[in-house]
C-alpha positions as CSV (number, residue, x, y, z in Angstrom):
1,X,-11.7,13.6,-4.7
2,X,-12.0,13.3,-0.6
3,X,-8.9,13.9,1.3
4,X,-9.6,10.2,2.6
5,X,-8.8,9.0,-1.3
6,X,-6.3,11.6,-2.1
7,X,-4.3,10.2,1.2
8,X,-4.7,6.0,-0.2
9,X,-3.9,7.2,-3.3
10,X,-0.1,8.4,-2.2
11,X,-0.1,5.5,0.0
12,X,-1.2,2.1,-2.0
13,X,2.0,1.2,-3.4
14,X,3.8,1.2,0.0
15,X,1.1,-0.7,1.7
16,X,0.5,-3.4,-1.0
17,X,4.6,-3.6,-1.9
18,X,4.8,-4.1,2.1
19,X,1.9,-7.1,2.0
20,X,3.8,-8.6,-1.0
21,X,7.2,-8.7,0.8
22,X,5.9,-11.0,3.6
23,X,4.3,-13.2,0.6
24,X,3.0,-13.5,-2.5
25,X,-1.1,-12.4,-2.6
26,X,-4.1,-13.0,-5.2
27,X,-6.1,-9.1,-5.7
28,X,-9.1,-10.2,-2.8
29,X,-6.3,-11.4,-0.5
30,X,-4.6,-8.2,-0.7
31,X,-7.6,-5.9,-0.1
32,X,-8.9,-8.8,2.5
33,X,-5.7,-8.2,4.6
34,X,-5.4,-4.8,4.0
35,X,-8.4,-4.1,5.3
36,X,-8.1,-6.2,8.3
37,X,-4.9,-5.1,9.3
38,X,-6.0,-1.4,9.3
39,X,-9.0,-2.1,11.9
40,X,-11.0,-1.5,8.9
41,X,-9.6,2.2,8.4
42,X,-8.0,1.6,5.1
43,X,-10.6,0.3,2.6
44,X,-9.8,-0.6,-1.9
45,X,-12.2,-1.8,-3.8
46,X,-10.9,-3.9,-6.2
47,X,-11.4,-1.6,-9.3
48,X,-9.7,0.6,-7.9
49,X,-6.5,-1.7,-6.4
50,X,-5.7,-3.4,-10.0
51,X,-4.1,-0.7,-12.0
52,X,-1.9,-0.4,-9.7
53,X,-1.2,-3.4,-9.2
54,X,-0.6,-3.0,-13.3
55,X,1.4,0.1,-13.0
56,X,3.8,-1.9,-10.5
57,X,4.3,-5.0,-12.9
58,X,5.0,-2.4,-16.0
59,X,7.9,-0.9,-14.2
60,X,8.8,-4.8,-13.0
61,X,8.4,-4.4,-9.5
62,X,6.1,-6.8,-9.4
63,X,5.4,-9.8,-11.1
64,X,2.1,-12.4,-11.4
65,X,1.5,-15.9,-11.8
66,X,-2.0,-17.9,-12.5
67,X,-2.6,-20.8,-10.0
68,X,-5.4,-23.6,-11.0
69,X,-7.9,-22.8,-8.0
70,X,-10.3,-25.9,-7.6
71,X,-11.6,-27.4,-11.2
72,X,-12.6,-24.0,-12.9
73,X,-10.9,-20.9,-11.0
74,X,-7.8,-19.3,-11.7
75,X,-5.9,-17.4,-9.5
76,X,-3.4,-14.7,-10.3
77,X,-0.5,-14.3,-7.2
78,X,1.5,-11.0,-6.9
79,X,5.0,-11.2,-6.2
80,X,7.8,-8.8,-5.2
81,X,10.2,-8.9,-7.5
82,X,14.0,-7.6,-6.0
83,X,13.3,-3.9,-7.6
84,X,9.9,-3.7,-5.8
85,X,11.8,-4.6,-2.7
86,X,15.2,-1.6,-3.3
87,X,11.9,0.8,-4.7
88,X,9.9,-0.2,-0.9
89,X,12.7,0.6,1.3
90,X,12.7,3.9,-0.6
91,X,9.5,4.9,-0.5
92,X,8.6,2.8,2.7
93,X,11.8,5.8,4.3
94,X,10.3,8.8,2.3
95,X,6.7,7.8,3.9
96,X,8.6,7.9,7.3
97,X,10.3,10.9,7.1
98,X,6.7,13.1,6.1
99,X,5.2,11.4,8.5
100,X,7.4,12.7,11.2
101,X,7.7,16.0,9.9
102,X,3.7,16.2,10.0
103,X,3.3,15.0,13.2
104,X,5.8,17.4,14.5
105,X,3.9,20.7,13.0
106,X,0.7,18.5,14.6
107,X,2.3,18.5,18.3
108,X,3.9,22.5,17.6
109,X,0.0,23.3,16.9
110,X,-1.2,21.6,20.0
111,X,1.1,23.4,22.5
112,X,-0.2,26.0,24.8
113,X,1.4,29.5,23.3
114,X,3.6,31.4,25.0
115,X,2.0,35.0,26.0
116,X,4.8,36.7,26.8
């Protein structure tokens, strides 16, 4: 595995919980704004978003809901449930804190050394 998808995997469930909280989503939508959102940077397939989007609803932070979509097509929404939202604000905090602890060891690295 690349370090590109070892770094979406730690990060899906924040960034699709955080879609979710502004409203519920169908799968495309969420990888459509996801996408979008991050310039393009931050690509899921599909395959790869929906067992996690499983994985969420097993441990009921998530729920879903089929909507009739035209005369044939059924769509399944995602919605954050109140324990996806308490289980976001934790991780969404954890993601913030490493964050700023990498980019601190980033900036030390970048300094000129002192040659004394």
């Amino acid at each position: 595995m690349g370090i590109t998808e070892s770094l979406k995997r730690g990060t899906i469930d924040l960034l699709l919980l955080t879609l979710l909280k502004e409203k519920d989503m169908y799968g495309y939508q969420l990888v459509q704004v996801l996408t979008s959102r991050s310039g393009g940077r931050y690509t899921l397939s599909e395959g790869s978003m929906y067992p996690t989007l499983y994985r969420l609803m097993e441990k009921g932070l998530i729920s879903d809901r089929s909507e009739q979509v035209g005369k044939r097509r059924t769509r399944i929404y995602y919605h954050l449930e109140p324990a996806g939202e308490a289980y976001l604000e934790e991780i969404r905090s954890e993601y913030l804190s490493i964050s700023e602890g990498i980019q601190q060891v980033l900036d030390a690295a970048q300094r000129p050394k002192n040659t004394n």
